[in-house]
FIZALUM-846412 format. One record per residue (C-alpha): x, y, z; residue number from 1. Coordinates in steps of 0.5 Angstrom, whole numbers, plus 500, padded with zeros to 3 digits. Each point is the difference from the previous one (the first is absolute). Last residue first. Layout:
BEGIN
+-----+-----+-----+-----+
|  px |  py |  pz |   i |
+-----+-----+-----+-----+
|   X |   Y |   Z | NUM |
...
+-----+-----+-----+-----+
END
This chain:
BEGIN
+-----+-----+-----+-----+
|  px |  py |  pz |   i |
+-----+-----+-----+-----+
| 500 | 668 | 372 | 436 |
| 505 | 496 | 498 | 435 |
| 499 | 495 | 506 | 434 |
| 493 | 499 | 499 | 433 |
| 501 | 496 | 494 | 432 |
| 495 | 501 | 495 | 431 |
| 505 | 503 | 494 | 430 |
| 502 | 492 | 500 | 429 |
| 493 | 497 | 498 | 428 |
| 500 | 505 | 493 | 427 |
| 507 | 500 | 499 | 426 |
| 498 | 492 | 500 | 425 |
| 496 | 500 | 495 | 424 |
| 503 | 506 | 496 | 423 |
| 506 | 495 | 500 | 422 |
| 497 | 494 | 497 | 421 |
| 495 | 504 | 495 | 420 |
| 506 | 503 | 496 | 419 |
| 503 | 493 | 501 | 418 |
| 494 | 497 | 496 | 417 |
| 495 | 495 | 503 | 416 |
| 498 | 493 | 499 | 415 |
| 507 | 498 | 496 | 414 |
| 500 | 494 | 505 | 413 |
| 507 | 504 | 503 | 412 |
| 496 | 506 | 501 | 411 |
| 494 | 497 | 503 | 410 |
| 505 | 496 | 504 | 409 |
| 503 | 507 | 502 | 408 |
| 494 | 503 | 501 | 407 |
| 498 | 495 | 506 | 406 |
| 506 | 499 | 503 | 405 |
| 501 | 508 | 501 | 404 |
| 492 | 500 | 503 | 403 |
| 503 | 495 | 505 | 402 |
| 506 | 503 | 502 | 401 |
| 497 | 508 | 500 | 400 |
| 495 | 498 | 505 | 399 |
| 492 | 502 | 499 | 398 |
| 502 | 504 | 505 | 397 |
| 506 | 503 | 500 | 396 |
| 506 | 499 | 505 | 395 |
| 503 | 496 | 494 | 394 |
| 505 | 505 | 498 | 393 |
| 503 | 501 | 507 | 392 |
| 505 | 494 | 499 | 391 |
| 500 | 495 | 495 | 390 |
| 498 | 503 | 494 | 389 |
| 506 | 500 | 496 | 388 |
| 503 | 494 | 502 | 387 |
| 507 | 501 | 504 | 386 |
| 505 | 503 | 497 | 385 |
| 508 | 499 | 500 | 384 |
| 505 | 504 | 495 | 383 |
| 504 | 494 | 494 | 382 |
| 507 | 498 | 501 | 381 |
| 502 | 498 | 506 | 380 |
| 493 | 497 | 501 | 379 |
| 500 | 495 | 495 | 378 |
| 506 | 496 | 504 | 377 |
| 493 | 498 | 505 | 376 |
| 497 | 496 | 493 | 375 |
| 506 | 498 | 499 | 374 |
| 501 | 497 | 507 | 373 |
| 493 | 498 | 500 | 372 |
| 501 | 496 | 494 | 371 |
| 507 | 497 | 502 | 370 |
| 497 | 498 | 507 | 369 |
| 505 | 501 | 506 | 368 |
| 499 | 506 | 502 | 367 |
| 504 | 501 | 507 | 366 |
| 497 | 504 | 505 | 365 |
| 502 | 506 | 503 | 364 |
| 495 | 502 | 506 | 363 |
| 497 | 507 | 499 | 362 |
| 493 | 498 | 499 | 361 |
| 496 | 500 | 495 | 360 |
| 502 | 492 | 497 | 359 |
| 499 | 499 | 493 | 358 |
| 494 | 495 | 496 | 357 |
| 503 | 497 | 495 | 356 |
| 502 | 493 | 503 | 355 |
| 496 | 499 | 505 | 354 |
| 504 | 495 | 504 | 353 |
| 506 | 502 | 501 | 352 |
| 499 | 508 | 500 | 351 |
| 495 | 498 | 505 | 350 |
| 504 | 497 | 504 | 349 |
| 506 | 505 | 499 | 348 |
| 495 | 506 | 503 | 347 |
| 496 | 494 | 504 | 346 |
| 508 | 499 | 504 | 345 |
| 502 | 508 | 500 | 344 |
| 494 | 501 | 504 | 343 |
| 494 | 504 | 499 | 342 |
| 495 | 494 | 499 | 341 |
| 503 | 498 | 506 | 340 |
| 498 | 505 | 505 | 339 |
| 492 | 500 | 496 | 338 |
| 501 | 494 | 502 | 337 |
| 501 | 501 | 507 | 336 |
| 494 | 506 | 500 | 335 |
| 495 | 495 | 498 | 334 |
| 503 | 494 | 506 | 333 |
| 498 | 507 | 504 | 332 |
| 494 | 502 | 496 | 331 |
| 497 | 494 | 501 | 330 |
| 492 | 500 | 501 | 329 |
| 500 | 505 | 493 | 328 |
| 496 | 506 | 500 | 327 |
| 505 | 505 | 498 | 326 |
| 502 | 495 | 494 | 325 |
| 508 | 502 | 500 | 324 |
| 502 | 501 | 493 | 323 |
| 504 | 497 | 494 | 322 |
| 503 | 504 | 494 | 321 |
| 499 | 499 | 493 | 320 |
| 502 | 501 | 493 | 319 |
| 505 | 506 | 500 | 318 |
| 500 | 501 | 493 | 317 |
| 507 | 501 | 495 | 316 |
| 496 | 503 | 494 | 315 |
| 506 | 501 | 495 | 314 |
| 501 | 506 | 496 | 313 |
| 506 | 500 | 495 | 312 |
| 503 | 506 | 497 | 311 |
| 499 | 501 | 492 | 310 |
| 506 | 497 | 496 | 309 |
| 494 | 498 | 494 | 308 |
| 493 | 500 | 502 | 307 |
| 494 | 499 | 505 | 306 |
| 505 | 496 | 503 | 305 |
| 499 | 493 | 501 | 304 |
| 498 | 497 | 507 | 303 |
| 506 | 496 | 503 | 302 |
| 501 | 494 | 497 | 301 |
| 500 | 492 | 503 | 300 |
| 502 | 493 | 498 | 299 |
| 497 | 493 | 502 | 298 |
| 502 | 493 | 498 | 297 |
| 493 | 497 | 502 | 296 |
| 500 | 494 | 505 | 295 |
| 497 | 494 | 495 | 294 |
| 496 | 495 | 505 | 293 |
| 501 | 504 | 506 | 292 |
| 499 | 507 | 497 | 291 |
| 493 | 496 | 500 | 290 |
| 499 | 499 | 507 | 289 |
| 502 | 508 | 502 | 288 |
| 507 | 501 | 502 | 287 |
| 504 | 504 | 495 | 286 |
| 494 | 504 | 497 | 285 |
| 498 | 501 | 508 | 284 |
| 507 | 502 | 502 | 283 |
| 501 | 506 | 495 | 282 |
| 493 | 504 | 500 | 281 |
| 501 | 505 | 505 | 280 |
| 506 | 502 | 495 | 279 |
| 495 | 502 | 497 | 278 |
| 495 | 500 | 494 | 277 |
| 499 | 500 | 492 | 276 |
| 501 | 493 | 498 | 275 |
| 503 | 499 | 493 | 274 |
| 501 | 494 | 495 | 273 |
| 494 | 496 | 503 | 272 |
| 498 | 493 | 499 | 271 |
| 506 | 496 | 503 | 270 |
| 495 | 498 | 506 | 269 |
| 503 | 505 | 506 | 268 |
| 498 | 506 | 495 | 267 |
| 492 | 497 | 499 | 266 |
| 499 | 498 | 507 | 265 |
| 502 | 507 | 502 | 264 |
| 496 | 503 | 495 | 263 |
| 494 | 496 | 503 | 262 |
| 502 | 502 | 507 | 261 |
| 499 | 507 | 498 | 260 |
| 493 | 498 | 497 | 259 |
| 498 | 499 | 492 | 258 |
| 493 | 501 | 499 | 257 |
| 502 | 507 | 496 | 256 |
| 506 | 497 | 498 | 255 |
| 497 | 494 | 495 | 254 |
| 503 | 502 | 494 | 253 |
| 507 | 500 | 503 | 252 |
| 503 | 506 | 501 | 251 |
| 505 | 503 | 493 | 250 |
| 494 | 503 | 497 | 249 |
| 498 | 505 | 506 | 248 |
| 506 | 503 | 501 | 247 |
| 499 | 506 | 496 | 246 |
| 495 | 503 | 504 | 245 |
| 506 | 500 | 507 | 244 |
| 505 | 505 | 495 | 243 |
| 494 | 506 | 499 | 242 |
| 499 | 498 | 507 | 241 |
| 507 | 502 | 502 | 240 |
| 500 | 505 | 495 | 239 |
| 494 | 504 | 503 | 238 |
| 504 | 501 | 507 | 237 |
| 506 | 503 | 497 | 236 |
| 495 | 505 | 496 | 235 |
| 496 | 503 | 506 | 234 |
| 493 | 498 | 500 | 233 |
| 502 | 497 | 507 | 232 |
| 501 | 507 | 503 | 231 |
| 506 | 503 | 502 | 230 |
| 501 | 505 | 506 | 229 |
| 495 | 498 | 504 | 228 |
| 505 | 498 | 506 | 227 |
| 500 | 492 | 501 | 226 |
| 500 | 501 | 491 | 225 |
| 507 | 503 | 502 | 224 |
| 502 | 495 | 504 | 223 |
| 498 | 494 | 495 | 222 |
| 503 | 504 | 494 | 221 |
| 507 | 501 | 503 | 220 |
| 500 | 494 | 503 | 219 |
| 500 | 495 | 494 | 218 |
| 502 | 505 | 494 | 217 |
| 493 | 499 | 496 | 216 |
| 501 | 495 | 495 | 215 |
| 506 | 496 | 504 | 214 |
| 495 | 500 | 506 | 213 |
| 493 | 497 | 495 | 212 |
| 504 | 492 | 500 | 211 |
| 499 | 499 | 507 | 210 |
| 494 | 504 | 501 | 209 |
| 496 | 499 | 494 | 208 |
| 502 | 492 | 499 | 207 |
| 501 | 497 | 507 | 206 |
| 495 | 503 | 505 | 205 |
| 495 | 504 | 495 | 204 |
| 499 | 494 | 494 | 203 |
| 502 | 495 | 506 | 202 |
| 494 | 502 | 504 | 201 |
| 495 | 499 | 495 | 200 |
| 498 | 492 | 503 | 199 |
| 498 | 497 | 493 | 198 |
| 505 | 505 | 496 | 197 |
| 505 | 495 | 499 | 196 |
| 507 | 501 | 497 | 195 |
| 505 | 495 | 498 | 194 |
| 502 | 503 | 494 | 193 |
| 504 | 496 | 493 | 192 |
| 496 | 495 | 501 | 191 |
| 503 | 493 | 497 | 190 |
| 500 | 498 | 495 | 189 |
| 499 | 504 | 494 | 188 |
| 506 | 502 | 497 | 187 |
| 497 | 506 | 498 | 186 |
| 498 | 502 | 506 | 185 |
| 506 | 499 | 504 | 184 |
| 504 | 505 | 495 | 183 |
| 495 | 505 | 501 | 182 |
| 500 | 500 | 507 | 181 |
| 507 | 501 | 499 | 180 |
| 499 | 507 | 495 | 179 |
| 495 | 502 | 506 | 178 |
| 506 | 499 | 506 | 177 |
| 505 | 504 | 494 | 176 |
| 496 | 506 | 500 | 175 |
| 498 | 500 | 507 | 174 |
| 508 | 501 | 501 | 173 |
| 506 | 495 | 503 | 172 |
| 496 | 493 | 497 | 171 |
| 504 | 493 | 502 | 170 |
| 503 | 497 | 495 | 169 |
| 496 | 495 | 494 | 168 |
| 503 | 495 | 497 | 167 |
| 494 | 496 | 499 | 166 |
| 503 | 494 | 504 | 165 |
| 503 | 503 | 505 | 164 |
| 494 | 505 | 502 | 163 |
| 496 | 494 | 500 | 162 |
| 505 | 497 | 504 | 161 |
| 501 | 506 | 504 | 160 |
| 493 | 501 | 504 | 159 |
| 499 | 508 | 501 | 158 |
| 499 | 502 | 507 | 157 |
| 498 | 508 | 499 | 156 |
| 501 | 505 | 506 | 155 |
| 497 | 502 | 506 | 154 |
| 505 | 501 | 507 | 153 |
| 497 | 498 | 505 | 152 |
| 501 | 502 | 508 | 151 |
| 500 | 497 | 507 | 150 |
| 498 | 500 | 508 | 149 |
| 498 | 507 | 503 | 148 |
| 497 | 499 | 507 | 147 |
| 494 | 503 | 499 | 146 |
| 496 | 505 | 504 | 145 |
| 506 | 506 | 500 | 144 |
| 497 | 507 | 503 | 143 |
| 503 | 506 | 501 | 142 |
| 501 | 501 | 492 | 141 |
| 494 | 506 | 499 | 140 |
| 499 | 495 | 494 | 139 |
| 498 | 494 | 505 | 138 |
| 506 | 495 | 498 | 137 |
| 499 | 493 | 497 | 136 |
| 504 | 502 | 492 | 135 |
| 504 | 505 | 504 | 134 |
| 504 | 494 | 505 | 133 |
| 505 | 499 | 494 | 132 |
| 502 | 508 | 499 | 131 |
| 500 | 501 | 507 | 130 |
| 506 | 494 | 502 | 129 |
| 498 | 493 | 503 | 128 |
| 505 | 496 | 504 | 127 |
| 497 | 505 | 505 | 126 |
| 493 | 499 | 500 | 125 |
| 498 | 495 | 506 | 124 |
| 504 | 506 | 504 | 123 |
| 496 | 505 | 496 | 122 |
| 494 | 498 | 503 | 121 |
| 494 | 496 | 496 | 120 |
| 493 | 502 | 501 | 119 |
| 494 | 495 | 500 | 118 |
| 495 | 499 | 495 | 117 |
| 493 | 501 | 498 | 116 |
| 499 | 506 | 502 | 115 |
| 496 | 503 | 495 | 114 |
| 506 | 504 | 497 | 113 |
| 505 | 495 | 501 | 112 |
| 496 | 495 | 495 | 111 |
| 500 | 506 | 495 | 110 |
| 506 | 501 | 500 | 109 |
| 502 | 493 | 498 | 108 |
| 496 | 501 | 493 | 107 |
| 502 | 506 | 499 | 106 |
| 509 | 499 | 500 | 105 |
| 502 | 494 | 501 | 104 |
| 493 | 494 | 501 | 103 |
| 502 | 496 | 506 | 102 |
| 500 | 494 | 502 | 101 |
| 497 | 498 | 505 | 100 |
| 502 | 497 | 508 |  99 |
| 495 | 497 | 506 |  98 |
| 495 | 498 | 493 |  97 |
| 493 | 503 | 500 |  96 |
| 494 | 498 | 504 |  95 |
| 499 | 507 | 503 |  94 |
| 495 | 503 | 497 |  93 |
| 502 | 506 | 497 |  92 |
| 507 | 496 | 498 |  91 |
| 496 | 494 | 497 |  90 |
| 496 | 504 | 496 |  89 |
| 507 | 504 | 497 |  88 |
| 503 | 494 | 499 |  87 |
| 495 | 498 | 496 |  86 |
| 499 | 506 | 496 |  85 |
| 508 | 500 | 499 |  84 |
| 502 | 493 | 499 |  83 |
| 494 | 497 | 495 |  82 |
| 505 | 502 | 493 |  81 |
| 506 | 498 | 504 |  80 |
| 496 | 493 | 500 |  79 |
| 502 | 498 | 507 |  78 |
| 506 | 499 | 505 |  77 |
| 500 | 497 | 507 |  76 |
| 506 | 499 | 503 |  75 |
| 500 | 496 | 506 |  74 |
| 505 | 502 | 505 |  73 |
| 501 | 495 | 507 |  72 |
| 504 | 503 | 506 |  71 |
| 502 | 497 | 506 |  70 |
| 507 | 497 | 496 |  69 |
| 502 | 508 | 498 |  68 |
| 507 | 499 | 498 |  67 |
| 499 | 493 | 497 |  66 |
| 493 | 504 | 498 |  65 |
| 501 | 506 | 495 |  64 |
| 505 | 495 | 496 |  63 |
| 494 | 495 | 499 |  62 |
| 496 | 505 | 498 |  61 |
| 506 | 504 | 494 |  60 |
| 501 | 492 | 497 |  59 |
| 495 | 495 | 500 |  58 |
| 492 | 504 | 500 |  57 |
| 503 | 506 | 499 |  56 |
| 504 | 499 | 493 |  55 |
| 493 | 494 | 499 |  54 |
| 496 | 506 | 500 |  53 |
| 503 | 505 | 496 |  52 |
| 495 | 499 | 493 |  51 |
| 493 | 502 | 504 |  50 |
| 504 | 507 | 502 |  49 |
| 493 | 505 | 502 |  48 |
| 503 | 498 | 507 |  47 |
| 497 | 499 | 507 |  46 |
| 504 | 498 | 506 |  45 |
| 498 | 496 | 506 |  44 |
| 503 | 499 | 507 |  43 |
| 500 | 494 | 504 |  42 |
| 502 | 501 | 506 |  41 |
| 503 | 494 | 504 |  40 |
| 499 | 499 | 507 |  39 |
| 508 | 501 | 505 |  38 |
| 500 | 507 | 500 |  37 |
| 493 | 500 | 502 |  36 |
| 499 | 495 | 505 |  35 |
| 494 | 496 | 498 |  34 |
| 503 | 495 | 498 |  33 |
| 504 | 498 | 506 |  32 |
| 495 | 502 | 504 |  31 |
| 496 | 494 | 497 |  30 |
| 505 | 495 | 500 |  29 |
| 502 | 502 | 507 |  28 |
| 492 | 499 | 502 |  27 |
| 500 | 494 | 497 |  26 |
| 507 | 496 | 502 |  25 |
| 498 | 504 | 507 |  24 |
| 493 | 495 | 499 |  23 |
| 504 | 494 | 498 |  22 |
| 503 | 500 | 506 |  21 |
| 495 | 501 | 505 |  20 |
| 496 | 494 | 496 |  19 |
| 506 | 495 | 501 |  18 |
| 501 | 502 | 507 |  17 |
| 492 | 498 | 501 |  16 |
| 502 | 494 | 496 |  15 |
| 506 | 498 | 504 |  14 |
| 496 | 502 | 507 |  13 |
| 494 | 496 | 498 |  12 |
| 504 | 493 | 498 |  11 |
| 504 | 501 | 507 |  10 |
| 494 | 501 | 503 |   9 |
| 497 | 494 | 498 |   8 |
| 506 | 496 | 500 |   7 |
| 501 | 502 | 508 |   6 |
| 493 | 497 | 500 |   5 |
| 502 | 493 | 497 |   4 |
| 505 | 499 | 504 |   3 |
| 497 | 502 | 507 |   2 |
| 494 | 495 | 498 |   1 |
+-----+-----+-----+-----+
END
């Protein structure tokens, strides 16, 4: 009877120890997770940048995290043509990511002006100089909203063995680009012109804006429409349109249904000879599916002069910049990769691996891509711009950006006359406040 009580008790003992350990297990388990330095944060960050998935998701993520190990980062892009107005609905309603890119110049001001994001300190700035902060600073230059990341170069990415084959050089006039375009068409096999007008962006963001500035003298031009002094009827601005209404015989002859990504395809598949674009092009021909198959030899040049020995222009974009959701549930894990992002680490990171976008800040970094590195080498001889209506111009309902994409597909369609393009947008420009 003593033996079989004193099992009893001994069970009752190891199993009420039992119990008790099991419950400090838990409630240690449950301490360590909640504790803030120790749980994981996950922080979102919205693009318009689809193509840039797979360089976040296994190189510049990944990098982030070995030193920041509590702190997952999710990139979450969206069709570039969705990102604005759904950004701006989900900011207003506070749904939006914990970090946005950001539009330069206008579109990003206006995000800061209805408070949607947070202030950044001249110490997280420093690596970044005033002329690389301007694209995502209020214009009395007392606030910075966006940390600046990178900018492109626009140019024309052209496949050399077509070129090769037909014996053909790259053009240093317009004159010698429609003289070429010519020569592929005869040829007829492939298309001489990757051009879409289906999304009317490209026709403003790459063709009026990236070859328009050797027209009307980049910056001497852009500023002096900033101050009223010259109009869009003016006649450097009507050549460039008189240039674009000639290009509609060398597109495919389906490009008014055809997309960006379209162009894209039909470039990377060999059946292009020229793709007007970016160096923000560069890395997606190279690795997308089908450059896998038959990787494109792809060559670039600079956007011809309008003539023979004038100076060149170059439209030389800051593209984006990345703030502070001012209502993210994260702010210091957001302020820690807003730290990183103005590191000397993520400015030759992104050098690394998105090739032809350039770093904003002051780092030096090694520009190992030959077409970037060409591309870069333009700038010593020819004067930087930026596109032609980014800052101040678009603060004009309805806004110049979207009314410029409609004229110039009408335009290139041959659906409307140069004279008629720039009266239209003259007319739109004069609207503006800050004129008055």
């Amino acid at each position: 009877m003593f033996i079989l009580r004193y099992r009893q008790s001994y069970r009752a003992t190891r199993s009420f120890s039992r119990r008790w350990f099991l419950r400090c297990l838990l409630s240690a388990s449950i301490a360590l997770l909640l504790s803030p330095s120790l749980s994981a944060q996950e922080l979102v960050i919205e693009s318009w940048r689809k193509d840039d998935q797979l360089f976040w998701d296994k190189v510049l993520i990944p990098a982030f995290q070995r030193k920041h190990p509590n702190i997952r980062l999710k990139f979450a892009p969206e069709e570039a043509l969705s990102y604005d107005p759904r950004l701006d609905a989900r900011l207003s309603t506070r749904r939006a990511g914990d970090l946005v890119f950001c539009r330069p110049f206008d579109g990003g001001m206006r995000l800061n002006a209805k408070g949607y994001l947070q202030p950044l300190t001249d110490q997280q700035l420093q690596n970044f100089d005033q002329n690389a902060r301007r694209a995502w600073t209020s214009d009395d230059g007392k606030t910075s909203y966006c940390m600046p990341v990178a900018y492109v170069i626009h140019g024309i990415i052209y496949n050399k063995q077509i070129f090769k084959d037909l014996r053909l050089q790259p053009p240093g006039t317009i004159a010698e680009l429609m003289a070429l375009l010519q020569v592929v068409s005869n040829a007829g096999k492939v298309t001489p012109l990757a051009l879409g007008t289906a999304d009317m962006w490209e026709t403003n963001q790459v063709i009026f804006t990236g070859l328009g500035p050797n027209f009307w003298e980049g910056e001497k031009s852009r500023i002096a429409l900033i101050q009223g002094r010259k109009k869009f009827t003016d006649p450097e601005f009507i050549k460039v349109w008189q240039m674009m209404s000639r290009l509609k015989p060398y597109m495919h002859p389906k490009q008014s249904e055809m997309s960006n990504s379209d162009m894209q395809l039909l470039f990377a598949t060999g059946q292009a000879a020229i793709y007007p674009t970016g160096s923000w092009d560069i890395d997606f021909l190279r690795n997308t599916s089908f450059a896998y198959k038959k990787q494109i030899d792809m060559g670039v040049f600079k956007p011809p002069s309008a003539s023979t020995g004038e100076r060149c222009h170059l439209s030389v974009h800051p593209d984006f910049g990345i703030g502070i959701n001012k209502s993210t549930k994260h702010p210091e894990a957001a302020k820690l990769f807003i730290d990183w992002l103005a590191s000397a680490e993520f400015a030759q990171l992104l050098t690394d691996t998105l090739s032809g976008f350039f770093s904003l800040s002051k780092h030096k970094v090694v520009v190992n891509d030959p077409l970037s590195q060409e591309m870069l080498n333009w700038r010593k001889s020819c004067d930087d711009t930026i596109r032609l209506n980014a800052e101040k111009l678009n603060r004009v309902w309805p806004s110049l950006e979207e009314e410029l994409w409609y004229v110039n597909v009408k335009v290139i369609n041959q659906e409307m006359t140069p004279e008629q393009a720039g009266q239209h947008i003259q007319r739109i420009h004069e609207k503006n406040a800050y004129l008055k």
